[in-house]
N, C-alpha and C positions, 0 to 999 in steps of 0.2 A: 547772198541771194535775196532777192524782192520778189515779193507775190502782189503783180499790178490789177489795183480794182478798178473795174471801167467806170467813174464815178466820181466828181469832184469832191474835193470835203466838204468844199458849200454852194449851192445849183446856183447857175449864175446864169440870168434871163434879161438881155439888155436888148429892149427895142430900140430906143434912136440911137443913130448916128453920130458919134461927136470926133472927130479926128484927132481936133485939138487938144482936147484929153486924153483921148490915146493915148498920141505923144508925152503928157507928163508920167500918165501909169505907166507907161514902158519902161522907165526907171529902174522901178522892180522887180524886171524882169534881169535886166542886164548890169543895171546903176553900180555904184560904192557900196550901195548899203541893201541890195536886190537879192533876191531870194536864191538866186542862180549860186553867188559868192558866199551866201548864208550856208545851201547844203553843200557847196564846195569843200567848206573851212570844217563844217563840224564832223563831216562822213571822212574826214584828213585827219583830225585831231584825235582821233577816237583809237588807230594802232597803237600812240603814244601815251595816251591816260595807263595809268599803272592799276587804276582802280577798275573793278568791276563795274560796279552801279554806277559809276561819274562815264565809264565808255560805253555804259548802255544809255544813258541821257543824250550823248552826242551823238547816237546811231539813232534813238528815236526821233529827235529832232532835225533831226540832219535829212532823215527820209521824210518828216513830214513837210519841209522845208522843200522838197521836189513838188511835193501837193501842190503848195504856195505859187510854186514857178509854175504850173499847170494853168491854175486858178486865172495868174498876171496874165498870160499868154490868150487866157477864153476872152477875159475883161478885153483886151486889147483886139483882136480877133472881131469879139461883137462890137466892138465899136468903129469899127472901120468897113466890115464885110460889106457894107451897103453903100459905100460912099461913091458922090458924083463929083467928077473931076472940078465942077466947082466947088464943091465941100473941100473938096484937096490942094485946091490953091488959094483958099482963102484961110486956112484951119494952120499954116505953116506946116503941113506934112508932106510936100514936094521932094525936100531934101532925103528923106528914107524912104518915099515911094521910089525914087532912080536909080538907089539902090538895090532895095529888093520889093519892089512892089508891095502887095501886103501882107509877105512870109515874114512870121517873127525872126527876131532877129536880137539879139542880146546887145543893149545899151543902155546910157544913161538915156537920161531926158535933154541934155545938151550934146546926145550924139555921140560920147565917149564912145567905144567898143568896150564892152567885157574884158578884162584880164585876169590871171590870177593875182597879180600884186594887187587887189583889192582885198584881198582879204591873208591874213597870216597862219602858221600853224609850225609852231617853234620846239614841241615838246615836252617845254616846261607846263605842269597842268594847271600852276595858278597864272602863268602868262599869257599861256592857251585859254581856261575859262572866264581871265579877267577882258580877254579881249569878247568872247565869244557874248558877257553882259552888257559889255559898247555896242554890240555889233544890232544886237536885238534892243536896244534904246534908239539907235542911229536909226534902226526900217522903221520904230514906231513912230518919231519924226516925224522920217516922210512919209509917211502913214497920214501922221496928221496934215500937213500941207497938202496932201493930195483929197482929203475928205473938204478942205477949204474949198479947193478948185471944184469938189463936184456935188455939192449943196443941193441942186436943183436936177440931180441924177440918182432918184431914189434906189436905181435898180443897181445904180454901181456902188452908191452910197454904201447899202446893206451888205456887200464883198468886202470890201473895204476896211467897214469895221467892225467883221467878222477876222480878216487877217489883220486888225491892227491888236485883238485881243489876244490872240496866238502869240505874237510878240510880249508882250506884256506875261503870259505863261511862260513861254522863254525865258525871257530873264528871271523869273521867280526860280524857276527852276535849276537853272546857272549857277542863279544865288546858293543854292541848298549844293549843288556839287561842290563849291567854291570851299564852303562851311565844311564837308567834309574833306575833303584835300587837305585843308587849314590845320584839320586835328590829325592830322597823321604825317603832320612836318618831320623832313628828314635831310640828308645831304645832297638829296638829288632833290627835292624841293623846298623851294623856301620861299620863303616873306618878305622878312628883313634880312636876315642872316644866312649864310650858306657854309659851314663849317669847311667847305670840302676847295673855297675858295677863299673866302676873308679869313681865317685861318695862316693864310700864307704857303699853303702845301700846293702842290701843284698837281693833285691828284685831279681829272676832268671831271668826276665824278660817271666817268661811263662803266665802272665796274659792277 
């Protein structure tokens, strides 16, 4: 159950127009490494964490990770809401305006569609959180190439890198589940070794 707050996590007040940037923030929204696949993969992982605290880190993250995709969607939204059909044939945003005009719509920045094979959730909870510390290096990335592209967009600027520091808390925080997962190695989790397989038995370890 979610208790929804009418309220972004950080106000987001973008007067000009830029389409062209749109299009790369939207990314985020839909992208490989976008917010959407971010709360997809961690609010997934979290039935299978065996741990308490390590499946309340992927439920809290996982929800705040919908904020994020709220956040993309205003960003994106304000930056188009105003646009003239020359801003939209010179900006290269033709191609997702034919399809859906200017309803968000989850993609990369080259147009991808959303899927879930962007993101994993295996059960194992150091393969699970080792992915889930890639996954929050990979947004902070394009985090950074996207604060490149918008320099001289101070209002989108400050969104930006507000959610490229969330990320950066992500993975800290990943880190510290991962550390505990580590110290409570056992046959249905492992590292290097898995007794329940390199062993030679053929026990799945599903008991």
């Amino acid at each position: 159950m979610f208790n929804y707050e009418k309220r972004l996590e950080y106000p987001i007040h973008i007067k000009e127009t830029n389409p062209k940037l749109a299009k790369a923030i939207l990314t985020q929204y839909g992208g490989p490494d976008g917010e959407l696949g971010a709360s997809m993969r961690y609010l997934s992982q979290r039935y299978t964490m065996p741990y308490k605290e390590c499946a309340a880190v992927l439920t809290d993250i996982g929800t705040e990770e919908l904020g994020h995709f709220e956040m993309i969607a205003t960003i994106v939204h304000q930056l188009t809401r105003n646009m003239t059909m020359e801003e939209l044939k010179t900006s290269g945003f033709e191609d997702y305006y034919v399809d859906h005009t200017l309803a968000l719509w989850p993609q990369a920045a080259s147009g991808t569609p959303f899927t879930a094979a962007m993101f994993q959730s295996v059960g194992d909870p150091i393969t699970d959180l080792t992915e889930d510390m890639a996954a929050e290096q990979k947004a902070r990335t394009t985090y950074d190439n996207i604060l490149r592209l918008c320099a001289d967009s101070p209002d989108v600027t400050d969104a930006i890198r507000f959610l490229r520091a969330r990320e950066v808390a992500h993975f800290q925080r990943f880190g510290e589940a991962l550390r505990i997962v580590q110290d409570k190695l056992n046959s249905k989790n492992f590292y290097a070794f898995n007794p329940a397989f390199d062993s030679g038995t053929t026990n799945c370890g599903c008991n």
